[in-house]
C-alpha positions as CSV (number, residue, x, y, z in Angstrom):
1,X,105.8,82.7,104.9
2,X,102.1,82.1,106.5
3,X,100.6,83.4,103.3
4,X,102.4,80.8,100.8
5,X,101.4,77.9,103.5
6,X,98.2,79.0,103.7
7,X,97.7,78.8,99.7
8,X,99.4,75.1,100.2
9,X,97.5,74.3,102.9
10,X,94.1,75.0,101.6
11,X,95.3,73.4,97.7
12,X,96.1,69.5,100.0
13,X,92.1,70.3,101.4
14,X,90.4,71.5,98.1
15,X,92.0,67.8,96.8
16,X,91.4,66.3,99.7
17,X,87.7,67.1,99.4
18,X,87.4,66.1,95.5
19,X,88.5,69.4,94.5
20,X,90.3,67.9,91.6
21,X,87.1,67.0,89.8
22,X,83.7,66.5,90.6
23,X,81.4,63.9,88.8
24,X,81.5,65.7,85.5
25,X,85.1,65.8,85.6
26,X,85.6,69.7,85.8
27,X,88.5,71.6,88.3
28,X,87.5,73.0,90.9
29,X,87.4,76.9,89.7
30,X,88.6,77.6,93.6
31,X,92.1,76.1,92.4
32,X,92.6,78.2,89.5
33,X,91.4,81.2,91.9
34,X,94.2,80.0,94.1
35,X,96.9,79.6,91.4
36,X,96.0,83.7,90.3
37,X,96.3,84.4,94.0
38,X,99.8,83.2,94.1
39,X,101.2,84.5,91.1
40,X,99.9,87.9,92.5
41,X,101.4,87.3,95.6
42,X,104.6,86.8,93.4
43,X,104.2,89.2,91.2
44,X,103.5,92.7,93.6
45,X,105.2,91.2,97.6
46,X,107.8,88.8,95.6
47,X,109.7,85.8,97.3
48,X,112.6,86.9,99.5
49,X,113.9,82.9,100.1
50,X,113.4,82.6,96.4
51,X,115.2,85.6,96.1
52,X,112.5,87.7,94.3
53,X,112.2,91.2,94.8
54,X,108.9,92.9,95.5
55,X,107.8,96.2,94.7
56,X,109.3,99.1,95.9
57,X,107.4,101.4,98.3
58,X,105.7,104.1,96.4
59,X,107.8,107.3,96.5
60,X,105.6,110.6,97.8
61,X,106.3,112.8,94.5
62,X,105.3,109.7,92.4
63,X,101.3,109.6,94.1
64,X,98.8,110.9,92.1
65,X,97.3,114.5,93.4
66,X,94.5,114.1,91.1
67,X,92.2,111.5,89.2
68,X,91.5,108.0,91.2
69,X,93.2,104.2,90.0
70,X,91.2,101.4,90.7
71,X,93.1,98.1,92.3
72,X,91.9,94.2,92.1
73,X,93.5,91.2,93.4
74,X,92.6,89.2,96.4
75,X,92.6,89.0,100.4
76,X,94.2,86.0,102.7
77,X,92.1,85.7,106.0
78,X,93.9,83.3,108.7
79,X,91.7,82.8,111.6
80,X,93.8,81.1,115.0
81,X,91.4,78.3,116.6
82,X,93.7,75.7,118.3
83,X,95.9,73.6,116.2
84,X,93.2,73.7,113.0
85,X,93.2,77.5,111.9
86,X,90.6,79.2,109.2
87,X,92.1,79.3,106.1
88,X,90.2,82.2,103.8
89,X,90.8,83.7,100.6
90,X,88.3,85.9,98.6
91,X,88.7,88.7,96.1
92,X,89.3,92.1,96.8
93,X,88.7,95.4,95.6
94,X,89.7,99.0,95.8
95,X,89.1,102.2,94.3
96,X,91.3,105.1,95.5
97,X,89.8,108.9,94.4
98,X,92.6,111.2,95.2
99,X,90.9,114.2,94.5
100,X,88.5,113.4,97.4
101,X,91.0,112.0,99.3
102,X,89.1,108.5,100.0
103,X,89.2,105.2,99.3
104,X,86.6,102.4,98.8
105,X,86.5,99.0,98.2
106,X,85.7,95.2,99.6
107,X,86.3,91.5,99.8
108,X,83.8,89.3,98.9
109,X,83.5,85.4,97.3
110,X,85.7,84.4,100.2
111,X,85.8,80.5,100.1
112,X,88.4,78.4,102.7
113,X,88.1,75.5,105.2
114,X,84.8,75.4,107.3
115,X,86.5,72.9,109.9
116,X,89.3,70.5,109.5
117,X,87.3,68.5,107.1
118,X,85.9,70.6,104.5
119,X,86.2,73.5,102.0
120,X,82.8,75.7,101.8
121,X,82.0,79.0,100.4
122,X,81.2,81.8,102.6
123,X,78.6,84.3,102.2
124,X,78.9,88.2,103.0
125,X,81.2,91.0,102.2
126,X,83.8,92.8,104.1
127,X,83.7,96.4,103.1
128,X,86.6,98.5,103.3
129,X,87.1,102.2,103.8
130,X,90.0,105.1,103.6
131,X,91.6,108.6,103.5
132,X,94.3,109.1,101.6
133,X,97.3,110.2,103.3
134,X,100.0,109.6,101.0
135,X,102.6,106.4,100.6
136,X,100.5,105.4,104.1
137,X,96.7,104.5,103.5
138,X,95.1,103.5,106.6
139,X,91.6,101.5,105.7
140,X,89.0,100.3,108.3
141,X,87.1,96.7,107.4
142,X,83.7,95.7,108.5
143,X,81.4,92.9,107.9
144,X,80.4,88.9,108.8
145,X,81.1,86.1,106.5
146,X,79.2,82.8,107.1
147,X,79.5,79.1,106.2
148,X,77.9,75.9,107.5
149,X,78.7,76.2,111.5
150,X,80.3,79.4,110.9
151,X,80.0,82.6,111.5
152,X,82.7,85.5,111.2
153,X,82.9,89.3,112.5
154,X,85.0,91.4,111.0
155,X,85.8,95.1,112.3
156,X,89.6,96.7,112.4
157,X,91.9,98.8,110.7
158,X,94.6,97.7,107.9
159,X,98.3,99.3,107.4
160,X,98.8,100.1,103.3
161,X,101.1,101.0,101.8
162,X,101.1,102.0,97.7
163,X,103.8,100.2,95.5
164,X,105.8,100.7,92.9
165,X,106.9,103.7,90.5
166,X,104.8,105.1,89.3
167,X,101.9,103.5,91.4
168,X,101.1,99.7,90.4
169,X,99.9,97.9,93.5
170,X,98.7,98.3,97.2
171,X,99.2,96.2,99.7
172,X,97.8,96.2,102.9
173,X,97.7,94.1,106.1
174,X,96.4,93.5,110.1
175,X,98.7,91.1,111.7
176,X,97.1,91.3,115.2
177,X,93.3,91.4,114.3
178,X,90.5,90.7,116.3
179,X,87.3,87.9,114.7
180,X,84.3,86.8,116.5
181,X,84.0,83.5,115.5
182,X,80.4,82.3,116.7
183,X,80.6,84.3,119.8
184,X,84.5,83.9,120.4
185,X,87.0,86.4,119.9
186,X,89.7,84.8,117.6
187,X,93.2,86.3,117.1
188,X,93.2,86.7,112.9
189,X,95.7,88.2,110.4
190,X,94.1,89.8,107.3
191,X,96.1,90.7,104.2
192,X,95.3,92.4,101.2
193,X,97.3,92.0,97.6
194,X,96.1,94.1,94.9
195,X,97.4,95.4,91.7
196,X,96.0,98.7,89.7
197,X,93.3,98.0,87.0
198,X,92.1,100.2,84.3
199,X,89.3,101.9,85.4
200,X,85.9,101.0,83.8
């Protein structure tokens, strides 16, 4: 799965980079970020060659026709350039209000390799809008991350879907989306993991 060799791939840079430790000792807090992101992962899409189910597709008489949920977890970004792709994570929100039929959210402290060498924090948002049109939630994404010698476009549409019964997660993804990397467009796939939250 390109999402589980992502998380591996960017873990081997992180501690290729020091990540283990700076001079005071301490973890890099990106690893434990990366360790929550995979038990999410596990958790709401499961493991099919582990032989761990996922959650089941939301059925349409289980959706809520009133109130709103509020969903957090985390977004994998995999940008294609040559044999060295963009490796991104970041966290990632979303509120759904299904009595106004929208939804609204975003991904922000994104952090993943800069270039083959190094692990950087990028800064910017992407924010993320919807309607709400049942199991299906379409959501458009906008917005530029940069890092040292990079700098990213975002602008597409994601495929989501709710999960489980009554409603417990949302997942949603782009498998054939278009980034501008400084001035290039990139092919890119964008997924989004969340689970529901209480709402503040």
């Amino acid at each position: 799965m390109k999402r589980a060799a992502s998380i591996e791939g960017l873990l081997l840079w992180l501690a290729a980079c020091g990540g283990g430790g700076g001079d005071d000792g301490a973890a890099d807090p990106r690893l434990a970020r990366l360790d929550a992101y995979e038990a999410q992962e596990l958790r709401v899409l499961g493991d099919p060659e582990a032989g761990v189910p996922g959650l089941p597709m939301t059925a349409e008489g289980n959706l809520p026709d009133s109130g709103a949920l509020s969903f957090a977890g985390f977004a994998s970004l995999r940008v294609e350039i040559g044999t060295t792709p963009l490796v991104l994570f970041g966290d990632a929100n979303l509120t759904v209000d299904f009595d106004g039929a929208t939804a609204a959210g975003a991904v922000n402290n994104v952090f993943g390799n800069s270039n083959a060498q190094t692990v950087a924090d990028f800064d910017g948002v992407l924010s993320i809008q919807g309607t709400v049109t049942g199991q299906n939630m379409p959501l458009t994404y906008q917005g530029t991350l940069t890092a040292p010698g990079q700098t990213l476009g975002f602008d597409g549409s994601l495929n989501g879907l709710f999960l489980g019964n009554p409603v417990a997660a949302f997942s949603a993804a782009d498998l054939e989306a278009d980034v501008d990397q400084n001035g290039t467009t990139r092919d890119a796939t964008i997924v989004i993991t969340l689970e529901e939250t209480l709402m503040p």
